[in-house]
N, C-alpha and C positions, 0 to 999 in steps of 0.2 A: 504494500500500500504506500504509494505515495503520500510524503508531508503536508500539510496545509502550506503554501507560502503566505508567510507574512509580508504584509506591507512596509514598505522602507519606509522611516519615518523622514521628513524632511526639516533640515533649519537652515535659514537665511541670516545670516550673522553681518553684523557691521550696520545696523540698521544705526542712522540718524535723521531722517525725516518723516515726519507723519504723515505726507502723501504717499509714500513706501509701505505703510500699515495700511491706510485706506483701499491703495491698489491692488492688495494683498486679499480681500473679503471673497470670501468661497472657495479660497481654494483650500488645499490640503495642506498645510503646513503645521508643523508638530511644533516648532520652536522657534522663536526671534533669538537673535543673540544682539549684544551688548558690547562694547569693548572697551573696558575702561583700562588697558593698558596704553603705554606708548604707542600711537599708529596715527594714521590722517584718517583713521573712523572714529578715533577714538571720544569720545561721551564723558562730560558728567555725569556723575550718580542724580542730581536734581532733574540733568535732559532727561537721564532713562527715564523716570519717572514721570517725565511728562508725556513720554513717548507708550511708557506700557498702559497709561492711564487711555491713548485714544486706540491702544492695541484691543482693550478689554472690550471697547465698544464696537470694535469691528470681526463679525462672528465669520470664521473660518470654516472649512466646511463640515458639514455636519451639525454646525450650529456650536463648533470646539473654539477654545477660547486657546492660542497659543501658550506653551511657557516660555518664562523669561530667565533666558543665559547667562550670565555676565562672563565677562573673559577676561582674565589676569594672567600676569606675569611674574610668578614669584611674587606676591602679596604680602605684607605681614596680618596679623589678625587683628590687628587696629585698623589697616585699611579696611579688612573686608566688614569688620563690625558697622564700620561710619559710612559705609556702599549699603551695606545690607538695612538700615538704620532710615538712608533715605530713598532706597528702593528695594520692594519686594520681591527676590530673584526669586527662581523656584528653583535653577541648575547654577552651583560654581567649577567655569569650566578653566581650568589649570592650566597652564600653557607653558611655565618655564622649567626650572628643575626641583621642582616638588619635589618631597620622598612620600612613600606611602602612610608612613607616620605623621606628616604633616598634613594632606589627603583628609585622614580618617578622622582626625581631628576638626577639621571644617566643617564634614557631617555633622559630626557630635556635638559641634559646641553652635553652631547656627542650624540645624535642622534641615538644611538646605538637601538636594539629592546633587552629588559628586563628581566630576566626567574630568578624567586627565588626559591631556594629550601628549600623543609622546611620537615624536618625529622618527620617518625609513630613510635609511640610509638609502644610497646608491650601490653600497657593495655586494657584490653577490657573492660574498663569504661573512655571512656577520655574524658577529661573536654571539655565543648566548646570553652576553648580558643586553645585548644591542637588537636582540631579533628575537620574537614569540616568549621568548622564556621570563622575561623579564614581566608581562605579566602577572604570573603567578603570587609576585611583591602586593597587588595589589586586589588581591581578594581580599572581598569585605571591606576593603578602605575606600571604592569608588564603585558605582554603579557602571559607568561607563569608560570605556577605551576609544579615544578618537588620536586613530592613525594620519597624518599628517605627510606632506615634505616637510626636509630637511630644511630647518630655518623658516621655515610658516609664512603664509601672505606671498608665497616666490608666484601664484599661479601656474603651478608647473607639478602633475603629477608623479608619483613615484610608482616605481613597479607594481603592478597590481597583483602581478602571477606570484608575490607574496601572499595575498588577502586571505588565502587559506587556511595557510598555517598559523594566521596569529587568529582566524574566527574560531580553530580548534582550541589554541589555546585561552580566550578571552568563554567559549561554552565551557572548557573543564573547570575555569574558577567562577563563574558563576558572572559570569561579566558580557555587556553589550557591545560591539565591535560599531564603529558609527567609521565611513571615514572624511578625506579631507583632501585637496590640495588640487587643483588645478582644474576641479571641476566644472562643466558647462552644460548647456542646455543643447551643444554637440554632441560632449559622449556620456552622458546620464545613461542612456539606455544600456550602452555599451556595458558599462558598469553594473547594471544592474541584473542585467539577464546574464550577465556573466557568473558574478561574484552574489547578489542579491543582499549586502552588508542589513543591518538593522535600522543603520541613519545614514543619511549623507551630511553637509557641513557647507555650506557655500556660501561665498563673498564677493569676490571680484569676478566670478565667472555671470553673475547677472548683473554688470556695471556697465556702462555707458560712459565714457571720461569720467569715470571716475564716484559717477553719481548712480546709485539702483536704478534700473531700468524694468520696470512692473512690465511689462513684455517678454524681455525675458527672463523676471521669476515664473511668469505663467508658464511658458515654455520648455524650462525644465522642471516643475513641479510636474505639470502633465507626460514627460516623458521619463522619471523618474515611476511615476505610476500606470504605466502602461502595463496592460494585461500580460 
């Protein structure tokens, strides 16, 4: 008997304008993301919060309410308290060199649900601390594993014919494999009838110089979900 396939979940990350949430109403989208680290998306915790306030009022499909991401870079817990403080995330999504001890404590002490990202090499010999194994660190400290390029934001994918072996390894500890890195509303589908991950992660792949282009989030949300 064949598996059910589950639907990839989708996030649109780097959101800064409320015409980008409005344009967003019906479609599928699982998550906005947030980027309160160094970057040119980057947000006040006040903007988030103005931003998730007109997110709440525009109902996605199914009549679902997105959740809201925030993305740091090696944080301390003072930051994320005075983030967390004047906007309600629902995911802290990790992005520099966390340890999983640090991870699990984010849960615990904000209640938040936890998603680490952790960048593929290019090498096609990579050590076991560097490749699938290094998961295992992170059972029970994060809900999510979001696979990246190397150095984040490059727009530029990394080997996929890895995705495999770290989805074995992120189901044996009980963890969601999401990925990331140079994805578009070209090869989404590619992606997905391939590998069929649990979330994707995208930014610049629906940008227009530089600004979201609601055309093409519609375009890869819909070929993200294709039969």
């Amino acid at each position: 008997m064949n598996e059910a396939k589950v639907a990839t979940a989708v996030k649109i990350c780097g959101i800064k304008e409320e015409a980008t949430l409005v344009g967003m109403g019906g479609l599928d989208v699982a998550y906005i993301g947030f980027v309160f680290a160094k970057s040119k998306r980057q947000v006040t915790p006040e903007r988030a919060a103005r931003l998730l306030e007109v997110a709440r009022g525009v109902p996605m499909a199914g009549g679902n309410r997105p959740l809201a991401v925030g993305v740091f870079v090696d944080p301390s817990m003072e930051e994320l308290e005075a983030t967390l403080a004047a906007v309600p995330l629902d995911v802290v999504q990790l992005h520099g060199k966390e340890t999983p001890a640090f991870s699990r404590e984010v849960g615990e002490r904000f209640g938040v649900e936890v998603w680490r990202a952790l960048p593929v090499t290019e090498s096609s010999e990579e050590e076991p601390t560097d490749g699938p194994a290094r998961l295992t660190a992170y059972e029970g400290a994060v809900s999510t594993i979001l696979l990246d390029t190397a150095g984040g934001g490059t727009g530029k994918t990394f080997r996929w014919d890895v995705i495999p072996s770290y989805q074995e390894a992120a189901k044996a500890n009980g963890l969601r494999l999401f990925v990331a890195g140079g994805l578009s509303p070209d090869n989404a589908d590619r992606l997905i009838s391939a590998y069929r991950p649990a979330g994707v992660d995208i930014s610049s792949g629906v940008e227009t110089d530089g600004t979201k282009d609601n055309g093409k989030i519609a375009a890869f949300v819909e070929r993200v979900h294709l039969p």
